[in-house]
C-alpha positions, 0 to 999 in steps of 0.5 A, a space after each residue: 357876929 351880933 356886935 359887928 365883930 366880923 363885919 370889922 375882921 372882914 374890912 381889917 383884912 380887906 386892907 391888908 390884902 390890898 396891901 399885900 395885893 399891891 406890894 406884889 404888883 409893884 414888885 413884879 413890876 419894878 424887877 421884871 419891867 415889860 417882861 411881865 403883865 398884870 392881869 386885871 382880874 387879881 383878888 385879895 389874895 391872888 395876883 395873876 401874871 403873865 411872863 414874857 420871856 423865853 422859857 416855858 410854863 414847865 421851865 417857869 415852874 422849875 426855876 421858881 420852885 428850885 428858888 422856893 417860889 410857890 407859883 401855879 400855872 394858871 392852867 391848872 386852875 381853871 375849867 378850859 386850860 386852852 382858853 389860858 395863855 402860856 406862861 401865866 401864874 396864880 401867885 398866893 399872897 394870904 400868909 405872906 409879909 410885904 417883906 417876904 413878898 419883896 424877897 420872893 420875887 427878887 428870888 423869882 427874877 434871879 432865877 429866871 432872868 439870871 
C-alpha cells in the first residue's frame, strides 16, 4: 500500500471494468435494439437494464437461467421494490471475459426473443 501498489490495482481494474461495463451495454443493445433500456445508474461491475418486451419478470428470470444467464431483478436488490419498474435486472459483469459477455447475451436474447 506504502509504494502506490493499490492505488495502481485499483485503476488497472478501473479500465477493465469499464471495459467489461461497455462490452455488455453495446451487446445488449446491438441484440435487443429499442427492446431494451440502459439505466444510467450502472457501476463497475453492474449494469442495469429494463427489458420491453412481453413477458414477465419471473418468465424473464426463468428463460434466462434455462439458458445459463445469471440475472437478478432488480427488485430484489433494493429497500422499496414498488419504487422498482418491472422487468428490470442487475447484470454482474466482475469474473466475466468480453467474449463471454458477448455469448451470454446472445444466449439471453435467443431465449427470450426466440
Amino acid at each position: 500500500i506504502n509504494k502506490g501498489h493499490f492505488v495502481q490495482h485499483c485503476k488497472k481494474m478501473r479500465k477493465i471494468y469499464k471495459e467489461r461495463r461497455e462490452t455488455l451495454k453495446n451487446a445488449l443493445v446491438n441484440a435487443f435494439g429499442d427492446k431494451v433500456t440502459i439505466s444510467d445508474n450502472s457501476d463497475n461491475v453492474c449494469v442495469i437494464a429494463t427489458f420491453n418486451i412481453k413477458l414477465s419478470t419471473e418468465d424473464i428470470l426463468s428463460q434466462a437461467k434455462k439458458s445459463g444467464v445469471r440475472i437478478f431483478s432488480i427488485k430484489n436488490q433494493c429497500i422499496d421494490p414498488s419504487l422498482m419498474p418491472d422487468r428490470t435486472f442487475v447484470f454482474g459483469i466482475g469474473e466475466l471475459t468480453n467474449s463471454q459477455i458477448k455469448n451470454a447475451v446472445q444466449r439471453l436474447y435467443t431465449a427470450l426473443i426466440y
